[in-house]
PDB file of the backbone (N, CA, C, O) and the ligand in Angstrom, with CONECT records:
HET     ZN  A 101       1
ATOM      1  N   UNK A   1      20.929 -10.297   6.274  1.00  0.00           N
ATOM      2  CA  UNK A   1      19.826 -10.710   5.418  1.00  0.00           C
ATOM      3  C   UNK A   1      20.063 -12.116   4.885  1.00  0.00           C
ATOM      4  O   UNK A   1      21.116 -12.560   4.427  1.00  0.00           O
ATOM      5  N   UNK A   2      19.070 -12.645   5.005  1.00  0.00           N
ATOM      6  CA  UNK A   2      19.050 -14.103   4.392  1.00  0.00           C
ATOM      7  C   UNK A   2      18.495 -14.182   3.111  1.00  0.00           C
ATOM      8  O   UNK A   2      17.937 -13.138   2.776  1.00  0.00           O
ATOM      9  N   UNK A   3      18.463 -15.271   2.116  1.00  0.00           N
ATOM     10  CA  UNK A   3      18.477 -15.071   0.704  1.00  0.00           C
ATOM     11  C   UNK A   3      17.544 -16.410   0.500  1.00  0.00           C
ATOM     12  O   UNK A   3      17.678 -17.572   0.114  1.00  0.00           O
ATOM     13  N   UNK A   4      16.702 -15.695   0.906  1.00  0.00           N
ATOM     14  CA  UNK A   4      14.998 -17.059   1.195  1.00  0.00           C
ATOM     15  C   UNK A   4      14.095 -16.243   0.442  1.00  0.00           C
ATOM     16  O   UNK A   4      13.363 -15.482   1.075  1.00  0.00           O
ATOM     17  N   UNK A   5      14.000 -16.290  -1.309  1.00  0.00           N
ATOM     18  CA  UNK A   5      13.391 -15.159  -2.296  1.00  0.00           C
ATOM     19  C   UNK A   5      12.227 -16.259  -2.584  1.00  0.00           C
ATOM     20  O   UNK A   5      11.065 -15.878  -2.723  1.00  0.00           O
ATOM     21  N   UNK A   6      12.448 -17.130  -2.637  1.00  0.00           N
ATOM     22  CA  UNK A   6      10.753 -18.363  -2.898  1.00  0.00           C
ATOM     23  C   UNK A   6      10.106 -18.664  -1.958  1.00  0.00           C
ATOM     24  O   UNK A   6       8.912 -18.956  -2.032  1.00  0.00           O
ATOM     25  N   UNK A   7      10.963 -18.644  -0.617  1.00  0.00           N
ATOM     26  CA  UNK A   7       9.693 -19.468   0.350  1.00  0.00           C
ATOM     27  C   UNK A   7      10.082 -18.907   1.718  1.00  0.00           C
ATOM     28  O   UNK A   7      11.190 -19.256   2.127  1.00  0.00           O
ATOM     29  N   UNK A   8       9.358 -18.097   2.494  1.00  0.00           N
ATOM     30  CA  UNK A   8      10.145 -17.635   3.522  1.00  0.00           C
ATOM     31  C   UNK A   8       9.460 -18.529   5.146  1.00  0.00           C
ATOM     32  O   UNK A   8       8.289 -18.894   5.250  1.00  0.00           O
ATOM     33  N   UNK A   9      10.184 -18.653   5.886  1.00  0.00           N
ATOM     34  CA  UNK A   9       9.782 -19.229   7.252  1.00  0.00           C
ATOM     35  C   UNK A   9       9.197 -18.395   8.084  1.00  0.00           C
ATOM     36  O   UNK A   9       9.879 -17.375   8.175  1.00  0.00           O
ATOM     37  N   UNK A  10       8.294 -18.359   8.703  1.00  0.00           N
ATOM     38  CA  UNK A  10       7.705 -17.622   9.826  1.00  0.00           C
ATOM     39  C   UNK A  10       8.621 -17.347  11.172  1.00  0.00           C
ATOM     40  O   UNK A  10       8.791 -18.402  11.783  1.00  0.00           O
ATOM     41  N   UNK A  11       9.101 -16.490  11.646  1.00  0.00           N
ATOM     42  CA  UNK A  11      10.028 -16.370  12.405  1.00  0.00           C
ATOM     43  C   UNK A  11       9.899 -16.622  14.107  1.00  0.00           C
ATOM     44  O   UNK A  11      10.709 -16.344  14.990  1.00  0.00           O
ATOM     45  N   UNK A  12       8.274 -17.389  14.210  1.00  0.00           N
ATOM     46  CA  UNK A  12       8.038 -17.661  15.313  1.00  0.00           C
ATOM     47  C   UNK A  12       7.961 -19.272  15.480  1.00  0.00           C
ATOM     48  O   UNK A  12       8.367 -19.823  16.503  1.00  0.00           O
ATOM     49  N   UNK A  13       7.439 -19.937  14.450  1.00  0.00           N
ATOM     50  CA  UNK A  13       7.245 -20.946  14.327  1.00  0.00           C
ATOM     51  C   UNK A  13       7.961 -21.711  13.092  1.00  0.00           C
ATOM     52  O   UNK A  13       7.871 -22.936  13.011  1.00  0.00           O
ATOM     53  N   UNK A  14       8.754 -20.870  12.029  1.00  0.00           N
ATOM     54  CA  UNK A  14       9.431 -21.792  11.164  1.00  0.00           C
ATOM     55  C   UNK A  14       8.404 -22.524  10.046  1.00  0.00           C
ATOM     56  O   UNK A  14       8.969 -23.227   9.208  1.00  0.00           O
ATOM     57  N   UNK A  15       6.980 -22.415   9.974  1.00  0.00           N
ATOM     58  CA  UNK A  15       6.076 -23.026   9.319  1.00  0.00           C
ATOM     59  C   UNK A  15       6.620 -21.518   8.144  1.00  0.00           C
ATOM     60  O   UNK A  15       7.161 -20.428   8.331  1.00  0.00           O
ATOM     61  N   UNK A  16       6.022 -22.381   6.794  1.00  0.00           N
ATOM     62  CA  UNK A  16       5.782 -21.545   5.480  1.00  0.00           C
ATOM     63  C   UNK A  16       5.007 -19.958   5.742  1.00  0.00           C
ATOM     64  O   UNK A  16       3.896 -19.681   6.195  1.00  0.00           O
ATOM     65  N   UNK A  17       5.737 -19.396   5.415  1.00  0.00           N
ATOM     66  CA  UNK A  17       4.641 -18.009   5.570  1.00  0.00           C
ATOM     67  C   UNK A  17       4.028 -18.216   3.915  1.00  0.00           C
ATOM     68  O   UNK A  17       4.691 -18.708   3.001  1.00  0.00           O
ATOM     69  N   UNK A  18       2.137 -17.543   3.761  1.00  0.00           N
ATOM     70  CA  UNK A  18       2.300 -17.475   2.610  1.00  0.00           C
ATOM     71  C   UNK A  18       1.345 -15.719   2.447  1.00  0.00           C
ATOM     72  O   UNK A  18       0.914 -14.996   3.345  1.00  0.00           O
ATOM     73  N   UNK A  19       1.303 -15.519   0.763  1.00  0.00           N
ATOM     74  CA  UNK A  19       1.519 -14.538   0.920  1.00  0.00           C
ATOM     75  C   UNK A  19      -0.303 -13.690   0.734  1.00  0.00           C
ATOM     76  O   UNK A  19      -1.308 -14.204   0.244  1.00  0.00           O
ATOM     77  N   UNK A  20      -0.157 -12.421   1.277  1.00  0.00           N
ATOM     78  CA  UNK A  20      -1.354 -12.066   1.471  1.00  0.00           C
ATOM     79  C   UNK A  20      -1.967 -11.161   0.180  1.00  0.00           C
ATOM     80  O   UNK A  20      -3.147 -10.899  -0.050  1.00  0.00           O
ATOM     81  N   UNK A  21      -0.835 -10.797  -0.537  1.00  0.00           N
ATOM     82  CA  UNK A  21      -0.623  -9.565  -2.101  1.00  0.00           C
ATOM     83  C   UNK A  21       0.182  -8.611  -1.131  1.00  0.00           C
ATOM     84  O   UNK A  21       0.544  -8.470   0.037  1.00  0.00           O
ATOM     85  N   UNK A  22       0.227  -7.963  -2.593  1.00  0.00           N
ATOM     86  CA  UNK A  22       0.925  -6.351  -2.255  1.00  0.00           C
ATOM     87  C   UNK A  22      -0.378  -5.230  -2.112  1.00  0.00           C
ATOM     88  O   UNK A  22      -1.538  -5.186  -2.522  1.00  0.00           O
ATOM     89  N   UNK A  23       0.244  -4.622  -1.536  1.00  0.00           N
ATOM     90  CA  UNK A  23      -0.824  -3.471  -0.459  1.00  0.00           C
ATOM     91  C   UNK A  23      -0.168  -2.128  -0.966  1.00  0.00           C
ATOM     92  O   UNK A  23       1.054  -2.206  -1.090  1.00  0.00           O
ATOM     93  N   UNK A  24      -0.661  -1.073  -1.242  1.00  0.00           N
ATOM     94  CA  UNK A  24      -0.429   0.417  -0.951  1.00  0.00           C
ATOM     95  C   UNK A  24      -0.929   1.031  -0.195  1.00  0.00           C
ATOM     96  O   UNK A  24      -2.096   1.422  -0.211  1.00  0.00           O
ATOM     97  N   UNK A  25       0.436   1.342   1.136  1.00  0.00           N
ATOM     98  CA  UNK A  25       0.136   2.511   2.078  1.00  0.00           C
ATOM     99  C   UNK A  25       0.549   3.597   1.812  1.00  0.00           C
ATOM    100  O   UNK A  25       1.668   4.008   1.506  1.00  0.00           O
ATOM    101  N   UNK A  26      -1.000   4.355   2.015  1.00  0.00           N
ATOM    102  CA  UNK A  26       0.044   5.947   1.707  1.00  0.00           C
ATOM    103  C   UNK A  26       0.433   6.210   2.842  1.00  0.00           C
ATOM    104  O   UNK A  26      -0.205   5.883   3.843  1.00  0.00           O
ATOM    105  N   UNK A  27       2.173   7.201   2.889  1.00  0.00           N
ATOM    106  CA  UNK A  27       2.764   7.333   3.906  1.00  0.00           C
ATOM    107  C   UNK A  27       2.885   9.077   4.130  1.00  0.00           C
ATOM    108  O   UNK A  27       3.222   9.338   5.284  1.00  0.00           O
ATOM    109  N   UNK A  28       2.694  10.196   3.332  1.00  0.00           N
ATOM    110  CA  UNK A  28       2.160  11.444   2.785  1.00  0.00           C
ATOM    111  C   UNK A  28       1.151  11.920   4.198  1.00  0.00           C
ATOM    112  O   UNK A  28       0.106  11.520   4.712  1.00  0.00           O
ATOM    113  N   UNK A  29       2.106  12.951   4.436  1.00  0.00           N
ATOM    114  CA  UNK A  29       1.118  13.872   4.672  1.00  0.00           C
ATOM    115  C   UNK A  29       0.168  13.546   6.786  1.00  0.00           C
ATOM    116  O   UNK A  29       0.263  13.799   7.987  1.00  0.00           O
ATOM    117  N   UNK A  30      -0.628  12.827   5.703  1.00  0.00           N
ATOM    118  CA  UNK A  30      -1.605  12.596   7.359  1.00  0.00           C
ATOM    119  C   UNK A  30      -0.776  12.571   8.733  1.00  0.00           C
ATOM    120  O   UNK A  30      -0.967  13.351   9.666  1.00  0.00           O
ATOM    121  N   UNK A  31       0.217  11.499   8.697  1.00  0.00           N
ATOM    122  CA  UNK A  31       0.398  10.674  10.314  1.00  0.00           C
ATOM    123  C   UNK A  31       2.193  11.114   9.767  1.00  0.00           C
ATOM    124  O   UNK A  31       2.793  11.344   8.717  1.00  0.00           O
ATOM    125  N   UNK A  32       2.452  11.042  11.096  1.00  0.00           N
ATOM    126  CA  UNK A  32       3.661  10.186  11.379  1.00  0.00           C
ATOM    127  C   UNK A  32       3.862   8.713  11.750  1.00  0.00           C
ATOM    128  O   UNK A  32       4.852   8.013  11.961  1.00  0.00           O
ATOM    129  N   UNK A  33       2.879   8.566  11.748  1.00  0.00           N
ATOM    130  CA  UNK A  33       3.526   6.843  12.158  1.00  0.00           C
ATOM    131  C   UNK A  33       4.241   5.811  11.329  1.00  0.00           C
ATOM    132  O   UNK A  33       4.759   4.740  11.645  1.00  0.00           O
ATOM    133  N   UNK A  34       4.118   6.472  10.113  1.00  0.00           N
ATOM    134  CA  UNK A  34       4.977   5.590   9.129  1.00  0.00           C
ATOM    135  C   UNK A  34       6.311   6.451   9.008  1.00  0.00           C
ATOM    136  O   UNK A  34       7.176   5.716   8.531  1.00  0.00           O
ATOM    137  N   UNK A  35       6.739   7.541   9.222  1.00  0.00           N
ATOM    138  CA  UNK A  35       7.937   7.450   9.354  1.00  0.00           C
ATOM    139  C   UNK A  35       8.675   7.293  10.771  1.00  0.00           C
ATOM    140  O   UNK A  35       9.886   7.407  10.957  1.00  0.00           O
ATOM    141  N   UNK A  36       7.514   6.957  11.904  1.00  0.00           N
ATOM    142  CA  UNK A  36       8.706   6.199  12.963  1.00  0.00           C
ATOM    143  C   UNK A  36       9.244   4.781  12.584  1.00  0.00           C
ATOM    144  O   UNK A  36      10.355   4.304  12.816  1.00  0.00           O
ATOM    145  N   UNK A  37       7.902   4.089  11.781  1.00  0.00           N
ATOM    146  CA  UNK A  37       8.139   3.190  11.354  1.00  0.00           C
ATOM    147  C   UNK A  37       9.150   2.883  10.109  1.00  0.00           C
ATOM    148  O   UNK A  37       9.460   1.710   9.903  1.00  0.00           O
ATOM    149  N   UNK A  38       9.514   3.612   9.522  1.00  0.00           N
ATOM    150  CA  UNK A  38      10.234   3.225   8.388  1.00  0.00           C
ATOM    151  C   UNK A  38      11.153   4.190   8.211  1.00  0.00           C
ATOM    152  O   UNK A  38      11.864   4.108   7.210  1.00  0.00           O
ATOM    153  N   UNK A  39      11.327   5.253   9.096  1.00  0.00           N
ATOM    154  CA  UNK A  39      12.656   6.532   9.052  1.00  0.00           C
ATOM    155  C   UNK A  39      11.960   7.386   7.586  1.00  0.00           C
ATOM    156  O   UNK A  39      10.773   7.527   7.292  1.00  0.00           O
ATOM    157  N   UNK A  40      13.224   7.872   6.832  1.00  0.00           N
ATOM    158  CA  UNK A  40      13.757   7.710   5.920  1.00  0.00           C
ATOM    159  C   UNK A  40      13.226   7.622   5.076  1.00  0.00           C
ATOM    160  O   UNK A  40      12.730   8.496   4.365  1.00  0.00           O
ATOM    161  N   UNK A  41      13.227   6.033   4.944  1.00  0.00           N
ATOM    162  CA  UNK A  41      12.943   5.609   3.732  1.00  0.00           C
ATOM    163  C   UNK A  41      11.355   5.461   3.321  1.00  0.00           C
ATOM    164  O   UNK A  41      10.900   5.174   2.214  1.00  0.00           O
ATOM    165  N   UNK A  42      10.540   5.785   4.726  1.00  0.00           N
ATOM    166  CA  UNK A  42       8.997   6.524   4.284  1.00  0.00           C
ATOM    167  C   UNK A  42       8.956   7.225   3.256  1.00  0.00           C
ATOM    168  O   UNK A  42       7.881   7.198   2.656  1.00  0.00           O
ATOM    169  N   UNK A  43       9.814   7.893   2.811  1.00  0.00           N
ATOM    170  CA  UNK A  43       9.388   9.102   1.887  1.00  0.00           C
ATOM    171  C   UNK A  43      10.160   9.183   0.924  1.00  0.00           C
ATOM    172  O   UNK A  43      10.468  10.294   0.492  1.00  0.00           O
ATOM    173  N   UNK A  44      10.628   8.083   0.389  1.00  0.00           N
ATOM    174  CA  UNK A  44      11.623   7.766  -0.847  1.00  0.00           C
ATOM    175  C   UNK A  44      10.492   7.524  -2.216  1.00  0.00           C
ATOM    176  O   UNK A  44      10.621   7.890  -3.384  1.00  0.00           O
ATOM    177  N   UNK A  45       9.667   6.969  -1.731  1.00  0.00           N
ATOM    178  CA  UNK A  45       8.255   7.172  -2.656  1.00  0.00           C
ATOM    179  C   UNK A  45       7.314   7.911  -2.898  1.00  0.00           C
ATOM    180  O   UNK A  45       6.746   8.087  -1.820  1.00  0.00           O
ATOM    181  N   UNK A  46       6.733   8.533  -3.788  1.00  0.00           N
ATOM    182  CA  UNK A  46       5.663   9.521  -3.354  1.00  0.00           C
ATOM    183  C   UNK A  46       4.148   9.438  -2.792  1.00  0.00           C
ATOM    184  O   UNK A  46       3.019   9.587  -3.260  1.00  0.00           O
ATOM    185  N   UNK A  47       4.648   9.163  -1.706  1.00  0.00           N
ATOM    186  CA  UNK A  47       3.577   8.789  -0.935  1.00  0.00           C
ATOM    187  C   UNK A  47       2.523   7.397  -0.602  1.00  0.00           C
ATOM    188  O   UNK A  47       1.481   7.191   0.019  1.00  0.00           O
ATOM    189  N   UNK A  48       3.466   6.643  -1.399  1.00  0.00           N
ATOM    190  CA  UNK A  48       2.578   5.339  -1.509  1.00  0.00           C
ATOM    191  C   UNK A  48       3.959   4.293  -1.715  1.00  0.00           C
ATOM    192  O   UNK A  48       4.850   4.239  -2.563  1.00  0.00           O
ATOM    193  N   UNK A  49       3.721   3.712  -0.802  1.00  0.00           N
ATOM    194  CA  UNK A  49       4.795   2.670  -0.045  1.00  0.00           C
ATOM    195  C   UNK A  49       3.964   0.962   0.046  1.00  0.00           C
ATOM    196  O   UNK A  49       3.235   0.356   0.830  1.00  0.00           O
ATOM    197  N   UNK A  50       4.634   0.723  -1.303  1.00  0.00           N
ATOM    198  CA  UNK A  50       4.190  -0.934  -1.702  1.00  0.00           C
ATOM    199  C   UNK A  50       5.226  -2.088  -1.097  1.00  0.00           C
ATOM    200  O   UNK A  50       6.428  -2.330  -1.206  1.00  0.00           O
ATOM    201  N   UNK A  51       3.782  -2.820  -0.214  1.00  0.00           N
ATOM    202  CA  UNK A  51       4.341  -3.779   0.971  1.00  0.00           C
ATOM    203  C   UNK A  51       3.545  -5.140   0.485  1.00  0.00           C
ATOM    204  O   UNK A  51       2.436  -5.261  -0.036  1.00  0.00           O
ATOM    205  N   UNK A  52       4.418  -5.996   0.810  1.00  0.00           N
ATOM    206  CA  UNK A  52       3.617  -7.335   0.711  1.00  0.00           C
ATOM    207  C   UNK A  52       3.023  -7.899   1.860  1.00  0.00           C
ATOM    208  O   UNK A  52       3.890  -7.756   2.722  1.00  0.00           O
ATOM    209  N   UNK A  53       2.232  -8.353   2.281  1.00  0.00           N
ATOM    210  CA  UNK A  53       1.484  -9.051   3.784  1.00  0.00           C
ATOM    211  C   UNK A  53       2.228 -10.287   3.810  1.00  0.00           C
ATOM    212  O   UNK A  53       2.516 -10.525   2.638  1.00  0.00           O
ATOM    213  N   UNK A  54       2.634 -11.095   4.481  1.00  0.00           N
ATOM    214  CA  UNK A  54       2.642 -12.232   4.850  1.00  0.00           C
ATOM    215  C   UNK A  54       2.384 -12.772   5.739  1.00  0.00           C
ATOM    216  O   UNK A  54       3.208 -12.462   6.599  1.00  0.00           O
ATOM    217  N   UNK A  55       1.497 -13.639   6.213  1.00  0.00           N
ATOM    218  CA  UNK A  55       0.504 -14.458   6.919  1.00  0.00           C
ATOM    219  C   UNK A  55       1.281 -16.178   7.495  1.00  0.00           C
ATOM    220  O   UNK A  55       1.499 -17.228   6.891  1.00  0.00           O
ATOM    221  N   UNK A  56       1.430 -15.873   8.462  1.00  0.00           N
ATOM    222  CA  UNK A  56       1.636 -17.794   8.956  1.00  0.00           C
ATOM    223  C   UNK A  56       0.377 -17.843   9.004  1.00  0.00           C
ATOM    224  O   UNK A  56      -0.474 -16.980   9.218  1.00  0.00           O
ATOM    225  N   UNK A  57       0.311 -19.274   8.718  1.00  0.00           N
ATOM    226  CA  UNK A  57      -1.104 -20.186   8.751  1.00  0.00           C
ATOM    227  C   UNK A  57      -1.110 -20.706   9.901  1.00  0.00           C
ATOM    228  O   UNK A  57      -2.183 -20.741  10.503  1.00  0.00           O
ATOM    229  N   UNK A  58       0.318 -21.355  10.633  1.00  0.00           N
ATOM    230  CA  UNK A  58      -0.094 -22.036  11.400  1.00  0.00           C
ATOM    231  C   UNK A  58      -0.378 -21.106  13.016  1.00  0.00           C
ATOM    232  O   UNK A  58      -1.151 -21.508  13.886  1.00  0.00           O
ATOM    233  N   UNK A  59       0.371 -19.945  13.101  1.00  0.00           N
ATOM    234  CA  UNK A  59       0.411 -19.247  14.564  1.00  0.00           C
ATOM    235  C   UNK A  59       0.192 -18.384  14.384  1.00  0.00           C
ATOM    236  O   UNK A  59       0.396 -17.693  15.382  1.00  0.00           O
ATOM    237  N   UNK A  60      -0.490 -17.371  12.887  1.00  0.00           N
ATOM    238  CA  UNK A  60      -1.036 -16.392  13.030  1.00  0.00           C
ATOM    239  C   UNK A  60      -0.037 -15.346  13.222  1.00  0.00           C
ATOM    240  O   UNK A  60      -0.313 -14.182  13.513  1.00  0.00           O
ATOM    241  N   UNK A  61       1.280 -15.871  13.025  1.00  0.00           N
ATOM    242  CA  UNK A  61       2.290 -14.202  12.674  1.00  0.00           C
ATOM    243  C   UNK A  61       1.694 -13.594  11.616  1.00  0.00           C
ATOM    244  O   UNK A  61       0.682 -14.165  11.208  1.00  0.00           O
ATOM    245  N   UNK A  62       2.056 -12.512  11.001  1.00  0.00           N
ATOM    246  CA  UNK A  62       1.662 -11.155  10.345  1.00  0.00           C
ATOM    247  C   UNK A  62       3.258 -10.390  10.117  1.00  0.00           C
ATOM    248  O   UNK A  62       3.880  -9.878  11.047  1.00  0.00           O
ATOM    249  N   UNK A  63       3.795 -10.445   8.539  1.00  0.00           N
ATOM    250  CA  UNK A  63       4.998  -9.662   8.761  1.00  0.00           C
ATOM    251  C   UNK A  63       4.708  -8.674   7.089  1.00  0.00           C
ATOM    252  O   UNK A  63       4.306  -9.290   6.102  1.00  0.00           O
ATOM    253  N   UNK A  64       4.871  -7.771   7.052  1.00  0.00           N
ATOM    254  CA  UNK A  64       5.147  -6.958   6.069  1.00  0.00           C
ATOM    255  C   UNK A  64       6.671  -6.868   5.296  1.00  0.00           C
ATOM    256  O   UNK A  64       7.634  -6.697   6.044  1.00  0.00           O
ATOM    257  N   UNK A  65       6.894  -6.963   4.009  1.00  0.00           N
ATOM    258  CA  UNK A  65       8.317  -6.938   2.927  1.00  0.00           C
ATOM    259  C   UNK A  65       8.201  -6.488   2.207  1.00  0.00           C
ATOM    260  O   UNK A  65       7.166  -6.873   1.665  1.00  0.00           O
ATOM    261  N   UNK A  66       8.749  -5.607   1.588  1.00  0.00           N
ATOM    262  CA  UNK A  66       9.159  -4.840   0.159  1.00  0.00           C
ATOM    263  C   UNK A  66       8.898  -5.834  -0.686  1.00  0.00           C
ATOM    264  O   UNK A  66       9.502  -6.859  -0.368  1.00  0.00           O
ATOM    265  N   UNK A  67       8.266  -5.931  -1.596  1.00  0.00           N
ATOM    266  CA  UNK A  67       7.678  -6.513  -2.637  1.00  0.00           C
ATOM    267  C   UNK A  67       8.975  -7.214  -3.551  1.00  0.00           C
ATOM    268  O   UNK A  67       9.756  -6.307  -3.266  1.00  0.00           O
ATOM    269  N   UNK A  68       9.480  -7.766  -4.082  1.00  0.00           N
ATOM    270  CA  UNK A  68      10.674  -8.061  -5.247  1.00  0.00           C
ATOM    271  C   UNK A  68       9.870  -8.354  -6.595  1.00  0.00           C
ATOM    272  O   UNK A  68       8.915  -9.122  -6.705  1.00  0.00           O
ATOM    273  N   UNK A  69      10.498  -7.527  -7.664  1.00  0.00           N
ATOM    274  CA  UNK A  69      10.094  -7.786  -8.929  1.00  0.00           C
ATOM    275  C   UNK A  69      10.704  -8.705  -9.436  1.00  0.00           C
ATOM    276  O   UNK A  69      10.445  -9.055 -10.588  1.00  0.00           O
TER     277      UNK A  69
HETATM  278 ZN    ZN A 101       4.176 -19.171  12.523  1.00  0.00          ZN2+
END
């Protein structure tokens, strides 16, 4: 893990990612697809798993992060 808490790089292009907000997915119940996606730790919350979006501007990556307070 790298320790880039103010400004993170887009991992395709290195341009600024910026940020899209925090999102609640519920992970409960319906699907599995969030715990192939996340094991575990899908279900450490009750049912609602707060993610931040982050957006490159310049190439159109898309990455999801645990939010930091
Ligand atoms: Zn990019």
């Amino acid at each position: 893990m790298t320790d880039a808490a103010t400004s993170l790089s887009c991992l395709r292009c290195e341009s600024e990612m910026q940020s899209g907000g925090v999102h609640e997915f519920r992970t409960g119940g319906t699907t599995g697809g969030w715990k192939l996606l996340f094991g575990e730790w899908a279900e450490l919350g009750e049912d609602l798993l707060k993610l931040e979006v982050l957006g490159c501007q310049s190439c159109g990556y898309v990455e999801l992060r645990v939010p930091r307070k």
